[in-house]
N, C-alpha and C positions, 0 to 999 in steps of 0.2 A: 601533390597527389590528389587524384578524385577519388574522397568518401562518400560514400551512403549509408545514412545512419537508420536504422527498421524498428520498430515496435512491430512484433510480428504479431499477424492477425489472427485471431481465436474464439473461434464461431459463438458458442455459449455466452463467452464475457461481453463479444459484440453485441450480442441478441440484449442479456440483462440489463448492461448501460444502456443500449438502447432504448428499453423499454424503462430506464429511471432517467434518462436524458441526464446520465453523470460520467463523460467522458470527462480523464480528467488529461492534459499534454504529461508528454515523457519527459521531466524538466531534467533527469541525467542525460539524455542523450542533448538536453537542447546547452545545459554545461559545455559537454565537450566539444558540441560544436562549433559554441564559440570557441574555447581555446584554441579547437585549429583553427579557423577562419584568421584566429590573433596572426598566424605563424603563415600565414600565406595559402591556407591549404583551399582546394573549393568540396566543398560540401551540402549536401544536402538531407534531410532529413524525411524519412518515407511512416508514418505513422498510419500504418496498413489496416492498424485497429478501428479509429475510429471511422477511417473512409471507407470500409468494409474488401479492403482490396485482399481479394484470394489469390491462390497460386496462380489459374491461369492469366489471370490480369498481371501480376509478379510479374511473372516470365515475360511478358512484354514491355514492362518499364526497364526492369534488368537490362531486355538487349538492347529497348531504344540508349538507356542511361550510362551503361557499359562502366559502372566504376573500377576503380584499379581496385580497390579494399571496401567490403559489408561491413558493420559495427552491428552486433544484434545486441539488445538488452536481454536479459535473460533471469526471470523468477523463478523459483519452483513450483507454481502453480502452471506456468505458462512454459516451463521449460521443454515441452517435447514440441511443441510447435513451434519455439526456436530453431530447435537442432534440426524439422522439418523444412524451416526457412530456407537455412543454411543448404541442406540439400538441393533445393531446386537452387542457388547462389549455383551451384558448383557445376548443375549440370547447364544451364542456359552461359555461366561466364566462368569456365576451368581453372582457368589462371590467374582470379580475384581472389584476395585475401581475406577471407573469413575471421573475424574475431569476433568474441563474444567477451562482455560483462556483465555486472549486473552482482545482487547476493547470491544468486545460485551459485554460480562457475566460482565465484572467489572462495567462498564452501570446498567445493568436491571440483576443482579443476581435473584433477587427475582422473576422477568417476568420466568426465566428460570429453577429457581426450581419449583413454581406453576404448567409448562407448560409441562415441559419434565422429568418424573419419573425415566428415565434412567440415568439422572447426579446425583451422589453424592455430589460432592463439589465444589463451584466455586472457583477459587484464583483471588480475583480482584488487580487487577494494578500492579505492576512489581513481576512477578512470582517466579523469582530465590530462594526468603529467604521464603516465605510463601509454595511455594510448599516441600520445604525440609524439613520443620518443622510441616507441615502434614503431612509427611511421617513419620519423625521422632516419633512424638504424637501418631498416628495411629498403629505403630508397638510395640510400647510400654503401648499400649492398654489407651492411654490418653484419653483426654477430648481435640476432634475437633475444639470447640466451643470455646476455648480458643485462637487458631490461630490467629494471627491479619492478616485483609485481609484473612480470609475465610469466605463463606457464605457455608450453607451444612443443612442436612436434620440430625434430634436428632435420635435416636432410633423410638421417637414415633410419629414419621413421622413429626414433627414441623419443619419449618426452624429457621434457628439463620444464625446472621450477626456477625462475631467480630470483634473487634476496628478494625479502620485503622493500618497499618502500615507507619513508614517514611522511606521514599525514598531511594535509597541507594547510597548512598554522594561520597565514592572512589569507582566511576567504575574500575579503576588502579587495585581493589582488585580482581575483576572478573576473573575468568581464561578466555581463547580467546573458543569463541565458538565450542562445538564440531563438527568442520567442517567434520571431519572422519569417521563420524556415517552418513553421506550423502553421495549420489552420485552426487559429484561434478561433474562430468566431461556428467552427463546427460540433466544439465541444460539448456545452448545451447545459454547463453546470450552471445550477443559482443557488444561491443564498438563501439557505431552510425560512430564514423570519422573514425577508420583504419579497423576495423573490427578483431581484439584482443578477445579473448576468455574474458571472462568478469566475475565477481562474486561481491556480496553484502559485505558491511560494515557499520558499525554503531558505530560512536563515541561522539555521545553525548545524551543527554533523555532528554526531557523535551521542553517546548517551551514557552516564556513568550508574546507570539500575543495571542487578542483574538477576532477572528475570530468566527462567530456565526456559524458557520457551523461546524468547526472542534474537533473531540474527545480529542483533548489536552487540551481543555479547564476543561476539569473533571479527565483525566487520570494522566496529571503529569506537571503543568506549571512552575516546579521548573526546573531552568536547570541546570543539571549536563556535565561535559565532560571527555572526556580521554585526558590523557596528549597527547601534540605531541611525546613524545618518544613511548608509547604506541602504537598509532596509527601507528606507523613508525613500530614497530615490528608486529604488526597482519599483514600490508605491505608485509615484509617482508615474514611471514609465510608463506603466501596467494603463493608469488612466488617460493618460496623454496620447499614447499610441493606439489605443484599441480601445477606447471608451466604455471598460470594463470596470464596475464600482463594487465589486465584492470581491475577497479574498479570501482564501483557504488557507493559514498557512501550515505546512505539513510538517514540521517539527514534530520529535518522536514528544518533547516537553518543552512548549510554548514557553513556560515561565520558571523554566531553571534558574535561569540566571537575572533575580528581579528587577536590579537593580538596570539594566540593560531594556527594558520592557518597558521602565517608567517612563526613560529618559527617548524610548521610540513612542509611547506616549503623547511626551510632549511637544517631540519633534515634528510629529503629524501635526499637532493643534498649531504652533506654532508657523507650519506653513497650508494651513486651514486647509486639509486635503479632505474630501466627503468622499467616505465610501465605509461600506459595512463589509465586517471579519468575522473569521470563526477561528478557532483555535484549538488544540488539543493540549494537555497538560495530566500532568497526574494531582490526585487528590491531597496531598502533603504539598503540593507547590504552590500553591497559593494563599492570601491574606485578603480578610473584606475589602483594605482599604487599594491594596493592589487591583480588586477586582474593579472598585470602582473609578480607577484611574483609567482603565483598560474601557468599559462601559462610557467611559467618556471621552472618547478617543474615536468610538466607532463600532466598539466588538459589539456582538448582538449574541453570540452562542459557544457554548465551552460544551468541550464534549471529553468526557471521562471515559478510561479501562478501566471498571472497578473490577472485572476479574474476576470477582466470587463473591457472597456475604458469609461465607463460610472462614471464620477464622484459620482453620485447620488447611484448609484452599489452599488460603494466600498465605501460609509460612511455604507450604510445597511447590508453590510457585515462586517465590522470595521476591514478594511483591515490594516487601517494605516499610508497608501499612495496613490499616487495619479497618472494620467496617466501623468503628466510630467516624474515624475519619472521611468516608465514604459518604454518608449521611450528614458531615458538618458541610461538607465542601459541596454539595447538594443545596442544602438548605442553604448557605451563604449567597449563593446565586440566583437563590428563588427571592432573597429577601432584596437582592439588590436588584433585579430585572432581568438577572441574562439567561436566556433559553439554555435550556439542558440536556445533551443527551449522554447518555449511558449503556454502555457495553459491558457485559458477563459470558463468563464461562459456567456451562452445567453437564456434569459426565462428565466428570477427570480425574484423574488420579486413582485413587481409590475410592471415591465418593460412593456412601451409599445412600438407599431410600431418601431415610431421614434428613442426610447433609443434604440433597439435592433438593426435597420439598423444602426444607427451611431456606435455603440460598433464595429459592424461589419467588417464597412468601415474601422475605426481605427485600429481594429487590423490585417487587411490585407495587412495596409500600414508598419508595423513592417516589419524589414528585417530579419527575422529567417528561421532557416533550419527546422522547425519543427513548425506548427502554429496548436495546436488542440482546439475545440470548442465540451464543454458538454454542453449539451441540458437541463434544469432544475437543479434543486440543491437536489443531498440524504440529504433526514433528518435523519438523525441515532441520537440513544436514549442518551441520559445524554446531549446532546449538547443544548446551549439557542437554535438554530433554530427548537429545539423537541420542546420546548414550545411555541415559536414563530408558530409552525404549528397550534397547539392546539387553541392558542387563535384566531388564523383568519380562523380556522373551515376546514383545510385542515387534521389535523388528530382529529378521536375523543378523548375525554379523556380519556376514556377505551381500546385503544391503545395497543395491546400486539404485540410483535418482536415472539413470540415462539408459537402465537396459531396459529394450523394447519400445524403443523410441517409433521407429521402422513398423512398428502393428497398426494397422489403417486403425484396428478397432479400440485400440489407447490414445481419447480425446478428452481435451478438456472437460473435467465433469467428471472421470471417472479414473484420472490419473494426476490431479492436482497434489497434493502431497497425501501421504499417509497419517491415518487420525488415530490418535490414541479415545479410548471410552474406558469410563470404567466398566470392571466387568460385574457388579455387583446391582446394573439397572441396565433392564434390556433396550436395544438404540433405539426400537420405534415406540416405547414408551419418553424416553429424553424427544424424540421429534417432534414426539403429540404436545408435549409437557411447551417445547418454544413455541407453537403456535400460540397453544392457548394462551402463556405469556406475555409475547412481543407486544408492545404497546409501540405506536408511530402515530402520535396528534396530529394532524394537519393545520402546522401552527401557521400561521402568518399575521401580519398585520391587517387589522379589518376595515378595507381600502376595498375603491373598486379597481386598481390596478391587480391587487393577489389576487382577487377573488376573478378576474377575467385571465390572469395567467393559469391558476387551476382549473378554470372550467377547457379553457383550452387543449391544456397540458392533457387532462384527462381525455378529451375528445382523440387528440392525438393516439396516448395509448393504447384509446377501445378497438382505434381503428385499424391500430397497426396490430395490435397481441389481443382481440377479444377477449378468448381465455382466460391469459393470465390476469389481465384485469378484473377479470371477475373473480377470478381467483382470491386476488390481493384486497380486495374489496370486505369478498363474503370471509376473509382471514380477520382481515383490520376490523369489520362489528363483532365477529366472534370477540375478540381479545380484548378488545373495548367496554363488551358487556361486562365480561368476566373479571375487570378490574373497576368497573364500579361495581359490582355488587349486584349487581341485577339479575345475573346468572353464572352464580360461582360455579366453578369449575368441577367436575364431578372426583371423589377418591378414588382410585385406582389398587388392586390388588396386583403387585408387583410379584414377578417371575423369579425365580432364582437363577446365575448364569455365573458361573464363577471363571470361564473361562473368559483371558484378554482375548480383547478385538481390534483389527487394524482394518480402516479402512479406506480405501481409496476416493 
């Protein structure tokens, strides 16, 4: 069968990466493409985001490309210009097979067949074996409905749900993503410390935290991983093929599993591979001497969710841990060399004044190269904080992710998901509150290689987004000053607002 696999395009997200030159590839759609490719299929991958390809332009690769079946990925932030894709699918090629994945659909399948008549099939939670075997099923004129992990529409217009499926236990069995079928080299991510051409990885699924906010809680808490030999050979790939010397890897926790990280560790040194990583982990998962086996290896940056400094935060969030720890696993990293950054939540829950100025204060006192502050919490669907909205009268119960998809005037930007704030601090005082905040060092190494890729880079920005560049500018010395001391930040007289707010 001929697929085409889409990252659908989305005006806002394409503008902001653009202007922070941080596209990153769609490594699920490049997953399944290898799978089919394994099975004979031919395939192609359309990643519409970062090549800026809009509808009209669509509509003519569609007819010239004519696939038998679209694969669209599908978030909740990005999901109305999915179901938008899908539309024009259906009017340029009728008789093409429409599927969507992704966390969204695996969520609310049902929200999205009721909503949007232009999807045929969902494949909820890991795509690879369920999408192949709807291909498979469907060409050999089967029974849909038998798929495990598809949800889909019968002849007579009914929907059906079929069993789950389980997990799939040897990642090792996976072929390495169809990185080929991408424009790698259009991307445009680097490496925050030297400034290294940069691309994504992903070695492990699953995630055993449960965080009331996040979709792992429904999509896959089982964790699976890639050996470190593995891992060392996609490495490898990565620089072999496309002379790319920086890594991302996107693991929800880097270093879950330690023992597994030493021994990729040593496997890099071992076959003397040079390239610089960054990592994501949480604050309880790590140890000095793991940090420096990792710093010796390559990694150059760890980047924490600390979440809150608010103890009372993070039990409502069931974080796990605690702001001791927040501040040990900080400072561990500062004493060993590896660049820092860190992410908070302020205006959640119930938070008032006080929690929100102390969270504040605390995490300004963090020594990071990188300090960012989101304003309220997204609810997205299957997750307890969807119910949790529900029951404290922030989302109704009749709650749909896909109604209104068809309003030209529901875009990215003002239909991303819905935000929980608290109601006890008014939102455009928490907005003022992250500017003055956000701290973002412009770290690099002091070379005249970073320092002519920044002047560049900036050159670039001015020329393309004036504005915002000035923007981002006159923001980064405001919050600059304000956390050295030079011009603290002024007290504010807080409003009273006891009603929740939700917002788009």
């Amino acid at each position: 069968m001929k697929v085409l696999l889409i990252n659908p395009f989305v005006e806002k997200m394409h503008l902001e990466l653009s202007y922070a030159e941080n596209f990153r590839p769609p490594l699920g759609l490049a997953y399944c493409a290898a799978v089919l490719r394994q099975h004979g299929h031919e395939v192609e991958i359309l990643d519409a985001l970062v090549q800026g390809i809009r509808f009209p332009k669509l509509r003519k690769l569609l007819a010239k490309k004519r696939p038998d079946m679209v694969g669209l990925s599908t978030y909740s932030p990005t999901r109305y210009e999915c179901f938008r894709t899908a539309q024009v699918v259906k009017q340029v090629l009728p008789d093409a097979i429409v599927v969507t994945g992704g966390p969204h659909v695996s969520a609310v399948p049902e929200d999205t067949l009721d909503e949007v008549p232009h999807v045929d099939y969902c494949v909820r939670g890991e795509g690879e074996e369920g999408l192949l075997e709807l291909i498979t099923v469907l060409g050999e004129g089967g029974d849909p409905s038998l798929v495990a992990n598809v949800s889909g529409r019968r002849e007579d217009g009914t929907v059906f749900h079929a069993c789950d499926r389980a997990n799939i236990q040897d990642l090792d069995a996976l072929p390495h993503p169809s990185r080929d079928l991408m424009p790698m080299r259009q991307y445009g991510t680097r490496m925050p410390s030297t400034m290294n051409l940069a691309t994504t990885l992903l070695t492990s699924r699953g995630c055993p935290a449960r965080c009331t906010f996040c979709t792992r809680d429904w999509f896959s808490r089982e964790t699976r991983f890639h050996s470190p030999e593995r891992m060392a050979d996609e490495v490898e790939q990565i620089i072999t093929d496309y002379g790319i010397r920086g890594i991302i890897f996107q693991d929800d926790t880097f270093t879950l599993n330690k023992r597994r990280i030493r021994a990729f560790c040593e496997e890099i040194q071992r076959r003397e591979l040079k390239f610089d990583w960054l990592a994501t982990t949480r604050v309880d998962c790590i140890k000095p001497d793991l940090l420096r086996e990792m710093k010796a290896a390559g990694c150059k940056v760890l980047t924490f969710g600390a979440e809150s400094m608010n103890p009372e935060t993070l039990r409502w969030l069931k974080k796990g841990f605690n702001v001791d720890q927040v501040r040990q696993a900080v400072e561990w990293c500062n004493e060993i060399g590896l660049t820092v950054r860190c992410s908070y939540l302020i205006g959640i829950g119930e938070e008032t004044e006080e929690q929100v100025m102390r969270s504040v204060r605390l995490a300004r006192e963090l020594k990071v190269s990188k300090l960012k502050a989101n304003v309220g919490l997204s609810v997205y669907p299957g997750t307890p904080l969807y119910e949790m909205a529900m029951d404290a009268g922030v989302l109704p119960r009749d709650y749909s992710y896909a109604r209104g998809w068809d309003d030209p005037e529901m875009r990215y930007g003002n239909n991303e998901t819905p935000r929980w704030y608290t109601p006890h601090v008014p939102v455009e005082r928490l907005l003022k509150l992250r500017k003055e905040t956000e701290v973002n060092i412009l770290f690099t190494k002091p070379s005249l290689r970073t320092v002519v890729h920044r002047t560049r880079k900036f050159a670039r920005r001015f020329r393309r987004h004036p504005a915002e560049t000035v923007r981002h500018v006159s923001q980064f010395a405001s919050s600059f000053l304000a956390r050295s001391g030079l011009r603290p930040p002024k007290p504010a007289v807080m409003a009273e607002d006891d009603s929740p707010r939700v917002g788009a």
